[in-house]
N, C-alpha and C positions, 0 to 999 in steps of 0.2 A: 138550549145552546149555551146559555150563560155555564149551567151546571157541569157540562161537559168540559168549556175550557175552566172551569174554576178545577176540576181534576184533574185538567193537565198542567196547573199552573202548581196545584199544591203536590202531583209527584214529581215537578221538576223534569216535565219532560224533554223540554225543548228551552233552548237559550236561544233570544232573539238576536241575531246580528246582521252587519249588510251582507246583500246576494256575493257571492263568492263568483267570479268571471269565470273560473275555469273548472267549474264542476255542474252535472243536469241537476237543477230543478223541476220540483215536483208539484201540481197545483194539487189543491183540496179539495173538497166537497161536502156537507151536511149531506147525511141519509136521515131518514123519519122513518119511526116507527110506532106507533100504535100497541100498545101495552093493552092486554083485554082481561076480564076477569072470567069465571068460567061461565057464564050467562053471555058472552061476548058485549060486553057492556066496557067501552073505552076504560080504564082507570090511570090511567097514564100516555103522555107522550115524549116517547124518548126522540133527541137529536147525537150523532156518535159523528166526529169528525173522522173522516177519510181520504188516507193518500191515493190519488189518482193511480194506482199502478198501472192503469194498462197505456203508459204513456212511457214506461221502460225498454228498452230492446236487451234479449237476451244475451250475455255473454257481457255486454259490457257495465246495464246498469244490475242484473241479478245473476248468481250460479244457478241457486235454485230457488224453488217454493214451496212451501208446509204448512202446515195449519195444523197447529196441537186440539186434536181432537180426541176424544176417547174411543174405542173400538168398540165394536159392540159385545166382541167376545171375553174384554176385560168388565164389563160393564154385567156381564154373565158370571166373573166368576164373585168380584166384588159380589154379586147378589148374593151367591148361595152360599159363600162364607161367613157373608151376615146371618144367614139364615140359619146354617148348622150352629154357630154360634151365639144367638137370640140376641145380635146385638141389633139398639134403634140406630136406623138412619135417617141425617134431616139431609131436607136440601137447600141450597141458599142460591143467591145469586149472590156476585160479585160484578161490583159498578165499572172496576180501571183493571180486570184481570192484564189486559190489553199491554196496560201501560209499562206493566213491573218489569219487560224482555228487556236484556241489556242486547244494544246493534255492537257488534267488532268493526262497523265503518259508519263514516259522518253522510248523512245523508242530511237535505238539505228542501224545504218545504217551502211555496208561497202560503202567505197568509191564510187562513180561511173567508169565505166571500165575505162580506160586510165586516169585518175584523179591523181593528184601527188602533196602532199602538202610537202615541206622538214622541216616544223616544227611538224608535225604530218604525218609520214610514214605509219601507220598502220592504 
């Protein structure tokens, strides 16, 4: 958990300030997850903070909803371009891919559970 918010602390995700009266607030929540290696053998355990969304009503707190994913038919042709081309592919992960989206409105978050900031309590 530490690690999680120390990445949302160094890209600047979020500025703490008091709850605003006249706008919904969103609570949070830790997921867990269990990182394996190919033996299914633990190697990691990841924590990723999460905004409650299903706590939104349509129309007034979302227009819509996306999830940038890759298709499988692009993922198809990436392949074979690499392949007629003989170029290597690596794979990575990335830690904060999450974090990089700029929002066009101020959305507005409770702390995460057990979170404690003494310059901003609320």
């Amino acid at each position: 958990m530490q690690e999680e918010l120390a990445e949302v602390d160094k890209n600047e995700v979020w500025t703490l300030i008091p709850p605003p009266h006249n706008h919904p607030i969103f609570g949070t929540r830790w997921v867990f997850r269990n990182k394996l290696d190919d033996a299914r053998v633990i190697i990691r355990n990841k924590a990723r903070l999460v905004a409650k969304g299903f706590t939104q009503i349509e129309g007034l707190d979302y227009e819509e909803t996306f999830t940038p994913v890759a298709r499988l038919e692009a993922i198809r042709i990436f392949l074979a371009y690499v392949a007629h081309k003989s170029f290597m592919v690596y794979q990575m992960g990335v830690k904060s891919d999450f974090l990089n989206g700029e929002l066009d409105t101020e959305e507005y978050l409770q702390h995460p559970p057990d979170f404690f900031n003494r310059s901003h309590p609320n």
